[in-house]
C-alpha positions in Angstrom: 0.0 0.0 0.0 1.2 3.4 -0.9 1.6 6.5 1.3 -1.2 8.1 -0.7 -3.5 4.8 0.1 -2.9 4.9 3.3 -3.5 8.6 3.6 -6.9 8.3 2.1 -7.5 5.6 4.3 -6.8 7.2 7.1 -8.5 10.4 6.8 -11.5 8.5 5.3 -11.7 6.4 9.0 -11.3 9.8 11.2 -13.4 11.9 9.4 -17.3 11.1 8.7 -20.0 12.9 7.0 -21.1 15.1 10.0 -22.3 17.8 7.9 -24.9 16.3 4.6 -25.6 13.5 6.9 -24.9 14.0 10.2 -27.5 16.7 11.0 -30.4 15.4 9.0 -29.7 12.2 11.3 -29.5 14.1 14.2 -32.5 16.2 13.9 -34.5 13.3 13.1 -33.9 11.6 16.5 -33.5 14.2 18.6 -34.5 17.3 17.3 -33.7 21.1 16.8 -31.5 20.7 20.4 -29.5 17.9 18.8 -28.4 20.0 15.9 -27.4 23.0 17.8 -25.0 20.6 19.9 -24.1 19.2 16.5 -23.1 22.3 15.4 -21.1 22.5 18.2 -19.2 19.8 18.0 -18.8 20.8 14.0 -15.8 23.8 15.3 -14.1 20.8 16.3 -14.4 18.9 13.3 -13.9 22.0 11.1 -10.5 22.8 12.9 -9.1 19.0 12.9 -9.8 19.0 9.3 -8.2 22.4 7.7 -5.1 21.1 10.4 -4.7 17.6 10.9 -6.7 16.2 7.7 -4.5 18.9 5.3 -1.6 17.3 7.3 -2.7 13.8 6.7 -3.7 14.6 3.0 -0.8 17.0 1.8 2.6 14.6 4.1 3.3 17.9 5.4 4.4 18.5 9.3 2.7 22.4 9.1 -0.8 22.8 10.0 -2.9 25.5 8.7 -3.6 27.7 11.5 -5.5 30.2 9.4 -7.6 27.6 7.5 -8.3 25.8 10.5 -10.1 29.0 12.6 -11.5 30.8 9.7 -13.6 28.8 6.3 -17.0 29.2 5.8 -18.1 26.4 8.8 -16.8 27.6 11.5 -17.5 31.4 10.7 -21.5 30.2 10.5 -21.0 28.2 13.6 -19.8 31.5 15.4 -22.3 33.5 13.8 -24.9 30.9 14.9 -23.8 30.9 18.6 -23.9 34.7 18.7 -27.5 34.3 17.5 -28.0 31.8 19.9 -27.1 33.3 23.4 -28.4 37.0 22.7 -31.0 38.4 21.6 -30.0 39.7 18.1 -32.6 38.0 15.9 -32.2 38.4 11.4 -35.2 40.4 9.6 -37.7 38.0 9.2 -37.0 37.4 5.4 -33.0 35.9 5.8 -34.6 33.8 8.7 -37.3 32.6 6.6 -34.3 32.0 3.5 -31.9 30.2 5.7 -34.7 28.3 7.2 -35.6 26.8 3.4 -32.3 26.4 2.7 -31.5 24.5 6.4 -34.7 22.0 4.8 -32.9 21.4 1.6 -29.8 19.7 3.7 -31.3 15.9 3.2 -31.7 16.3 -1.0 -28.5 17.8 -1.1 -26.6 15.2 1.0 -28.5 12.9 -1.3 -27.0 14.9 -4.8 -23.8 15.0 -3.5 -23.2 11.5 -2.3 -25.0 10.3 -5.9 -22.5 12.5 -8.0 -19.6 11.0 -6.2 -20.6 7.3 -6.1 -22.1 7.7 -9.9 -18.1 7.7 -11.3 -17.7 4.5 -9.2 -18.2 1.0 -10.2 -20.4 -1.0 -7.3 -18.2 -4.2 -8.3 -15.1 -3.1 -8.1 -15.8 -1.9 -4.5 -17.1 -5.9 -3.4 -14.3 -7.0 -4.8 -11.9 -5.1 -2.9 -11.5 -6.4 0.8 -9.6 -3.8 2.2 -12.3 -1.0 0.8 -14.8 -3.5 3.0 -12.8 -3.4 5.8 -12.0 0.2 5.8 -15.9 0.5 5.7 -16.6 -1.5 8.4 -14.3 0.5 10.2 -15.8 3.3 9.3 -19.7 2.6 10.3 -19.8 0.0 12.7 -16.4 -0.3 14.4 -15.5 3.1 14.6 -18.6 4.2 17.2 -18.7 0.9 18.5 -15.7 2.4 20.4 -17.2 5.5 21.3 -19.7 3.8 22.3 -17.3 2.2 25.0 -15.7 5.0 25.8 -18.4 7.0 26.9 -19.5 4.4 29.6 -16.6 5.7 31.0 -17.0 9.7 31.4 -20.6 11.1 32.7 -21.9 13.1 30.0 -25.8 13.9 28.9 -27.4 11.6 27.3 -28.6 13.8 23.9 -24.6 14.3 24.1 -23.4 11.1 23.8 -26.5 10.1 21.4 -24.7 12.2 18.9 -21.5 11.4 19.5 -21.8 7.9 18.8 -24.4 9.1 15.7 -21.6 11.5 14.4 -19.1 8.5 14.6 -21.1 6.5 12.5 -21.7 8.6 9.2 -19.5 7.4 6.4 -16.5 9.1 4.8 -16.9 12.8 4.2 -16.8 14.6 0.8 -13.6 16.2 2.1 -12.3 12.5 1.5 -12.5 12.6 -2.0 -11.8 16.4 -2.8 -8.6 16.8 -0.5 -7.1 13.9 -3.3 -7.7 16.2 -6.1 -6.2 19.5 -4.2 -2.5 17.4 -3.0 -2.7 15.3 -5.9 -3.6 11.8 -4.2 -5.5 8.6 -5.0 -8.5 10.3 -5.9 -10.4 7.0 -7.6 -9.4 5.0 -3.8 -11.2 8.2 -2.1 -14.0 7.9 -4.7 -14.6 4.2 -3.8 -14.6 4.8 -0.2 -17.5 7.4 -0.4 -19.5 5.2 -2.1 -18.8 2.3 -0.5 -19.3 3.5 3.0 -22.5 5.7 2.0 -23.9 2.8 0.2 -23.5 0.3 3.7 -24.6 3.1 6.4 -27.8 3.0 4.7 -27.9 -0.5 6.7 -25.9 0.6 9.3 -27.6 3.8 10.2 -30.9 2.4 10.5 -29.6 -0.3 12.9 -27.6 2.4 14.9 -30.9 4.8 15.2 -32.9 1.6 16.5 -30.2 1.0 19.2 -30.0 4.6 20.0 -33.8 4.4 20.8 
């Protein structure tokens, strides 16, 4: 296995699709409170990925402070919390806008995850075992261990519901565009997406009825 395999690996494990995925998941199970702590707990993912993943992706030792505090997420997360713990409120017609366009987050995640698997060949991903694996990993593994760490910290329980449900979302788009920008194995990443989109709709499911 190359170091550009085991890159895309890597970063596909670590970091899940918290964003398309994750919040429509989240909102579903536990509502509008759930998203807000999801939200939350998206500055982190935001940060780790404009640092470590760029670090992981690009084999270079020097994070990118800049990219890491200030993209698009984590500016809208600030701005959100602002929003959130005084009483400025938007004119009633950007509220009503964002509100459509916070709806349209399920078709899109679907869109996206369809353009990205469409260039990729369903056999050639059961073919590959270590594609399989990596998605096992991924969905079932991967917050199985969360899951086991979390019975050892107190924390409430709408907390560690989504942080075992954030663990469980297959590999995020970042997984497949970060090739493309440092010149990696962009068809691996490709599979990987697809793969591990295609098996959480099992996996999901099964997660959301344990959950409950």
């Amino acid at each position: 296995m190359t170091d550009d395999s085991r890159s895309v690996f890597l970063y596909a494990v670590l970091f899940g699709n918290v964003a398309y995925m994750g919040y429509p998941v989240v909102e579903l199970i536990i509502g509008k409170e759930g998203v807000f702590y999801s939200a939350v707990f998206n500055i982190w993912f935001k940060v780790l990925t404009w640092t470590v993943g760029v670090r992981i992706m690009s084999h270079e030792a020097r994070l990118s402070r800049k990219k890491g505090l200030l993209n698009p997420g984590t500016i809208a997360v600030f701005v959100g919390l602002v929003l959130f713990f005084t009483p400025l409120r938007l004119p009633s017609f950007l509220d009503e806008a964002l509100g459509l366009l916070g709806e349209s987050t399920i078709p899109l995640a679907m869109v996206v995850a369809g353009i990205i698997s469409a260039s990729t060949r369903l056999s050639t991903i059961f073919k590959s075992r270590i594609i399989l694996f990596c998605s096992l990993l991924k969905l079932c593994i991967a917050p199985l261990i969360v899951f086991c760490l979390l019975s050892f910290v107190e924390l409430p329980s709408v907390v560690e519901k989504i942080l075992i449900i954030m663990s469980a979302m297959p590999a995020a788009a970042n997984t497949s565009i970060f090739p493309r920008i440092f010149d990696s194995d962009y068809e691996l990443s490709s599979k990987l997406i697809a793969s591990s989109t295609l098996f959480s709709l099992i996996s999901i499911p099964l997660i959301i009825s344990f959950l409950d």
